[in-house]
KEBA-93591 format. One record per residue (C-alpha): residue in one letter; x, y, z. Coordinates in Angstrom, 2 decimals. Example, Ala and Ser with C-alpha at 12.3 -4.5 7.8 and 13.67 -1.06 7.14 Angstrom:
! KEBA-93591
resn;u;v;w
A;12.30;-4.50;7.80 .
S;13.67;-1.06;7.14 .
! end
This chain:
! KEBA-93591
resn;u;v;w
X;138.09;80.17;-24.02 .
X;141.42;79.10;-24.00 .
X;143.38;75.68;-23.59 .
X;146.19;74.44;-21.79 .
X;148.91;71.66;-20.98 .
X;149.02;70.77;-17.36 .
X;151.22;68.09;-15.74 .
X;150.30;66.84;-12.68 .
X;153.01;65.28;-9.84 .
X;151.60;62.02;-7.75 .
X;153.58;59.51;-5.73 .
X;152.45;55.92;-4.36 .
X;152.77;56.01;-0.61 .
X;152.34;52.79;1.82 .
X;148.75;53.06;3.02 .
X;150.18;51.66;5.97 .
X;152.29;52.66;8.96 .
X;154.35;48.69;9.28 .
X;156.55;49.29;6.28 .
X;159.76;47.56;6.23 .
X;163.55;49.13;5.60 .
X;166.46;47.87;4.09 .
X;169.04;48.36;6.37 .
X;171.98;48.15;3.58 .
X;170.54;50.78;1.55 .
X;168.81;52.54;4.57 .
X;165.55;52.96;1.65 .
X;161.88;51.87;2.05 .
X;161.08;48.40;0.35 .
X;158.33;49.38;-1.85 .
X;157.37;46.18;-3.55 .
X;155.63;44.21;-0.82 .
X;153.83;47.29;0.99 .
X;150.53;48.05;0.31 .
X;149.95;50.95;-1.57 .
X;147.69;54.07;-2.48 .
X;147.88;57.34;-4.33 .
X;149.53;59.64;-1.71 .
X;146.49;61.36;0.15 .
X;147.92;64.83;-0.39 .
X;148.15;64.81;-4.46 .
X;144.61;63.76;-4.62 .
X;143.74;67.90;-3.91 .
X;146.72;68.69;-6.78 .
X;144.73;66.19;-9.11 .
X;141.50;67.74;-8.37 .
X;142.42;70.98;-9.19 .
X;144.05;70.24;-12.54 .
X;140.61;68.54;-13.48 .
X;138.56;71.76;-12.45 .
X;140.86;73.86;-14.22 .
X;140.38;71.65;-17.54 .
X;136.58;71.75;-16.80 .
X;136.81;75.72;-17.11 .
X;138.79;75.23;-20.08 .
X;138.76;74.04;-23.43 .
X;140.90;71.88;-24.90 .
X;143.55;71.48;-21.63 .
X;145.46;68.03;-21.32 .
X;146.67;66.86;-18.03 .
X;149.11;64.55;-18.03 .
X;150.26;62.77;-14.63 .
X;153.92;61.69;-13.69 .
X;154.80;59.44;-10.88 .
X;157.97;57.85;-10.56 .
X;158.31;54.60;-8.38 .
X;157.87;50.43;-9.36 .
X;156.00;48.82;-12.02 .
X;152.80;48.98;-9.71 .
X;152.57;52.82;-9.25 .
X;150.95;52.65;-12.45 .
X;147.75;51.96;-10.68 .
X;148.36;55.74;-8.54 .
X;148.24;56.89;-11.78 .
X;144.97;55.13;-12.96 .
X;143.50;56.45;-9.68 .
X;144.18;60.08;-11.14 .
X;143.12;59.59;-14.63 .
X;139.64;58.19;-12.96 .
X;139.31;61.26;-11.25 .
X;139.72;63.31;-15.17 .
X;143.46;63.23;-15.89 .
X;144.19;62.37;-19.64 .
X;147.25;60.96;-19.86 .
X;149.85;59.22;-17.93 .
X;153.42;58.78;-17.80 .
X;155.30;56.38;-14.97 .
X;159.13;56.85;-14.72 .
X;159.96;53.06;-13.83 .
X;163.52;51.76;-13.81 .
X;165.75;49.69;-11.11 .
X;168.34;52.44;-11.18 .
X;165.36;54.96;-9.82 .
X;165.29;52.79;-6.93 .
X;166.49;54.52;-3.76 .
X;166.19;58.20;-4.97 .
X;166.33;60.73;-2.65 .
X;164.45;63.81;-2.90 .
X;167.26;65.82;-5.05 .
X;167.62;62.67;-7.65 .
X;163.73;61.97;-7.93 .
X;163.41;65.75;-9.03 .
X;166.57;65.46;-11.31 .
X;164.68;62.71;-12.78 .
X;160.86;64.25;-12.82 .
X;162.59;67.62;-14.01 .
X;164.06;65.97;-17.30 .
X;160.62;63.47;-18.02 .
X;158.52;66.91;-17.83 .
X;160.99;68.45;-20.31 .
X;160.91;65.60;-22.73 .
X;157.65;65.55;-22.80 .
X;157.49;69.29;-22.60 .
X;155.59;72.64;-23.18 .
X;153.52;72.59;-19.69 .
X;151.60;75.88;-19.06 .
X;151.19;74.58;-15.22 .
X;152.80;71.87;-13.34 .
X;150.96;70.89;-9.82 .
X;152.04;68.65;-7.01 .
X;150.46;68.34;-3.51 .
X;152.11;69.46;-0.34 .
X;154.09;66.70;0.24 .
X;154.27;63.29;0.67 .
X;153.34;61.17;3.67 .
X;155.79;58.20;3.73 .
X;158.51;61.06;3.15 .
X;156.87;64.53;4.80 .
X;159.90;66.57;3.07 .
X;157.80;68.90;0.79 .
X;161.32;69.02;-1.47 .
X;160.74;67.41;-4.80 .
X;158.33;70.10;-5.58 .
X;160.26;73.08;-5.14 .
X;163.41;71.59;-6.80 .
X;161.84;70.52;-10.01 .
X;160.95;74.04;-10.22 .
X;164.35;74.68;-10.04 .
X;165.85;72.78;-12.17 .
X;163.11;73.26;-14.76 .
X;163.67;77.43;-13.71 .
X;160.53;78.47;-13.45 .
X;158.25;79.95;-10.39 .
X;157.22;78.06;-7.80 .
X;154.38;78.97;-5.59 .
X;153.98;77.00;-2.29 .
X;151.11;76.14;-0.22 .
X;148.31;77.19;-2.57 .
X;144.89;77.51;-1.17 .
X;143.46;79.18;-4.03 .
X;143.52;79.63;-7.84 .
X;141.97;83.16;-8.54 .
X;142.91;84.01;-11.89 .
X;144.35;81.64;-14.83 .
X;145.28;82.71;-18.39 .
X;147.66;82.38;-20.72 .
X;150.72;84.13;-19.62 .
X;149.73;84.80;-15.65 .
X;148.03;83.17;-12.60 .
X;147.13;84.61;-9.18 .
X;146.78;82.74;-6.42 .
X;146.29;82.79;-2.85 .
X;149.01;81.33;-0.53 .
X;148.62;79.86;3.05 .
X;150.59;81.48;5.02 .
X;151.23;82.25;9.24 .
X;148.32;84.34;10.71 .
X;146.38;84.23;7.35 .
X;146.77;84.37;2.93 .
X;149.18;86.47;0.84 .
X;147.99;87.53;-3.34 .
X;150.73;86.10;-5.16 .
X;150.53;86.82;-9.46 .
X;153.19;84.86;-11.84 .
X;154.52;84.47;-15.05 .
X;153.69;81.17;-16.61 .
X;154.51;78.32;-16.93 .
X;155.23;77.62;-13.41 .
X;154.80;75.03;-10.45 .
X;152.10;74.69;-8.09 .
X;152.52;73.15;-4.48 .
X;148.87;72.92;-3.05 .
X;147.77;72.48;0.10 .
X;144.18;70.62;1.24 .
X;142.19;73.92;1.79 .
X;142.45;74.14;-1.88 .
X;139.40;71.67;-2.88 .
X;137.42;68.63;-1.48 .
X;138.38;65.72;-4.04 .
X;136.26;64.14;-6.03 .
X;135.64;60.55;-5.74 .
X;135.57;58.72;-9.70 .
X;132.72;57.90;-11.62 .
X;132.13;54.63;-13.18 .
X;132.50;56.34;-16.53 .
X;136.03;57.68;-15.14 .
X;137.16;54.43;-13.89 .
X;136.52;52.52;-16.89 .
X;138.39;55.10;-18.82 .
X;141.10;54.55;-16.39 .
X;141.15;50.82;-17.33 .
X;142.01;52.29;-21.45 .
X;144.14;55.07;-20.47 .
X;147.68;55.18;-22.72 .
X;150.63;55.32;-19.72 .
X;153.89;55.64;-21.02 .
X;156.34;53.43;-19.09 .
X;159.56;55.50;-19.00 .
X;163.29;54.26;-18.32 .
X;166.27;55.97;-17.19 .
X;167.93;55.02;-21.02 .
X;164.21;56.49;-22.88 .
X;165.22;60.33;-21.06 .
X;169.22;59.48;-21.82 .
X;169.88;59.77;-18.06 .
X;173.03;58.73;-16.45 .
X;172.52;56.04;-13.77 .
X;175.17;57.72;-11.70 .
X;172.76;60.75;-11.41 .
X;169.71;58.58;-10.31 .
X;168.46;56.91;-7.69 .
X;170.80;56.06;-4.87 .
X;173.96;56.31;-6.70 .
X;172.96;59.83;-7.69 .
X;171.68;60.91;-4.13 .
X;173.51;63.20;-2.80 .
X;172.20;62.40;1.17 .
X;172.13;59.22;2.48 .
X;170.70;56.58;5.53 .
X;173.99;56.01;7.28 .
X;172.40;54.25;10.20 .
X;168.32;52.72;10.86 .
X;167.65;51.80;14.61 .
X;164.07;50.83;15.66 .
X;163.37;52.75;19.49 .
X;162.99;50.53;22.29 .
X;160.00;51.40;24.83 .
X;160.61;50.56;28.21 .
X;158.03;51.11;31.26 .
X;158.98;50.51;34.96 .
X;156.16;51.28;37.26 .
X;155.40;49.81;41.00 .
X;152.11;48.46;41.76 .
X;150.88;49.80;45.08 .
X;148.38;47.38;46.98 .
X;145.41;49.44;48.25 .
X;144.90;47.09;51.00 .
X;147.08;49.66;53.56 .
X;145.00;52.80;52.23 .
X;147.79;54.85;54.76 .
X;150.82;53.26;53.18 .
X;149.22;53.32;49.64 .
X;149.37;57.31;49.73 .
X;152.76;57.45;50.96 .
X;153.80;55.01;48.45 .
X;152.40;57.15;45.56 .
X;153.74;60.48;47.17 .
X;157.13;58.83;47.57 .
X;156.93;57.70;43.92 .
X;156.14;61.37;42.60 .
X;158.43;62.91;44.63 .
X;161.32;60.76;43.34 .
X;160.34;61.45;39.63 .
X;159.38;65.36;41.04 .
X;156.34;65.77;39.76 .
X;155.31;67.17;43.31 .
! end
C-alpha cells in the first residue's frame, strides 16, 4: 500500500440561470445568487475519495476560490470524504478571469505544496471555458491530462489513464505529480452520509488572502486579468406573426401560402 497527497479543484456556481451582471465591471455578482458546488467537480471529488479508499494514508485537500460563502462548496466535498479544505477569499480576487484565478490557485497549491495529483472537473457551468485547469498546470509545470474517463493505474511516480476523445479513448501514462481534468463518464457521485456531513460541520478550512500567499493585487482578480467585458447587452426577442381567421377556409390557405412564400419556406 502506498499513500498520497491529492488536491482537489471545486468552484461555487449559481444553481440558477437569473443571475445578475455588473455592467461596470462586466463580472457576475456572486453574493446574492444562489449557490451550489459546480455539478461537474462533484465527479473530480468522487474520484479523489475512491482513490484514497484504495489507498492508505492519502489526504485530499480541496481549493475553491470565490466569497466568504464558497466555504459551504467546500463542506459539500469534505461530506462526500475530502479531508481538508482551503478557500482563497479576498476582495481583490473578485472579478478574476480565468488566467488570474489560475495565477492565484497555482501559487495556494504551491504554498501548501507537495501534491502527488491535482484533479478538477471539466469545467465550470456559469463559465463553460474549461481554462483554469489546464493553466494551473502550467504554471505549476507539470502534465496535464484532459477529459479523463478513466484511472487505470496509480502509483507513486506514474498514472495511466484513459482519455475521451472523438470517435472513442486514447491510453495516456505520466510522470507524477500532475493535473487531472475529468469528465462525467469517469464515476457516478456519491451522495454524503450522515457520518460525512457531520464531519463536514468540524472540518479545519483555511481561509486564505491575497497578503497570506504574498500576491500582488495587480496580478489578481480584475486588475490582474488580462481579458476583459468591454460591453453586456441583454437580446431582445421580437415575434411578428398574422393571425389568419379560418372562417374563409379558401382565403385562409392563400393567406398561409402567401405568408410562406414571403419568408420562402415554400
Amino acid at each position: 500500500m502506498f499513500d498520497l497527497k491529492l488536491a482537489v479543484l471545486v468552484k461555487q456556481v449559481p444553481a440558477t440561470d437569473k443571475v445578475k451582471m455588473d455592467e461596470k465591471t462586466g463580472t457576475m455578482v456572486r453574493s446574492t445568487a444562489e449557490a451550489e458546488l459546480n455539478p461537474l467537480d462533484l465527479y473530480a471529488v468522487e474520484e479523489a475519495v475512491r482513490i484514497k479508499e484504495k489507498t492508505e494514508g492519502t489526504e485530499i485537500i480541496v481549493f475553491s476560490m470565490g466569497p466568504p460563502m464558497a466555504i459551504n462548496a467546500i463542506r459539500d466535498a469534505i461530506a462526500m470524504g475530502c479531508d481538508k479544505g482551503v478557500l482563497l477569499s479576498d476582495i481583490v480576487f473578485a472579478g478574476a478571469d480565468t488566467w488570474a484565478t489560475a495565477y492565484t490557485l497555482s501559487t495556494a497549491l504551491k504554498k501548501f505544496g507537495g501534491f502527488d495529483l491535482i484533479l478538477s472537473g471539466e469545467r465550470a457551468t456559469d463559465g463553460e471555458t474549461g481554462q483554469v485547469g489546464p493553466s494551473i498546470a502550467a504554471q505549476l509545470d507539470i502534465p496535464i491530462l484532459t477529459y479523463v474517463s478513466k484511472i487505470r493505474e496509480i502509483g507513486y511516480s506514474k498514472i495511466v489513464v484513459e482519455r475521451a476523445i472523438e470517435g472513442g479513448h486514447e491510453v495516456v501514462e505520466s510522470c507524477l505529480p500532475a493535473l487531472l481534468s475529468v469528465v462525467k463518464e469517469i464515476n457516478e457521485p456519491r451522495i454524503p452520509s450522515l457520518k460525512g456531513k457531520i464531519n463536514s460541520k468540524k472540518a479545519e478550512i483555511t481561509i486564505v488572502t491575497a497578503k497570506d500567499l504574498g500576491l500582488d493585487p495587480a496580478r489578481v482578480g480584475l486588475a490582474g486579468s488580462p481579458t476583459r467585458v468591454v460591453k453586456i447587452f441583454y437580446p431582445s426577442l421580437s415575434r411578428n406573426g398574422i393571425i389568419v381567421d379560418g372562417k374563409d377556409s379558401e382565403k385562409a390557405v392563400e393567406k398561409l401560402l402567401q405568408f410562406l412564400k414571403d419568408k420562402a419556406l415554400i
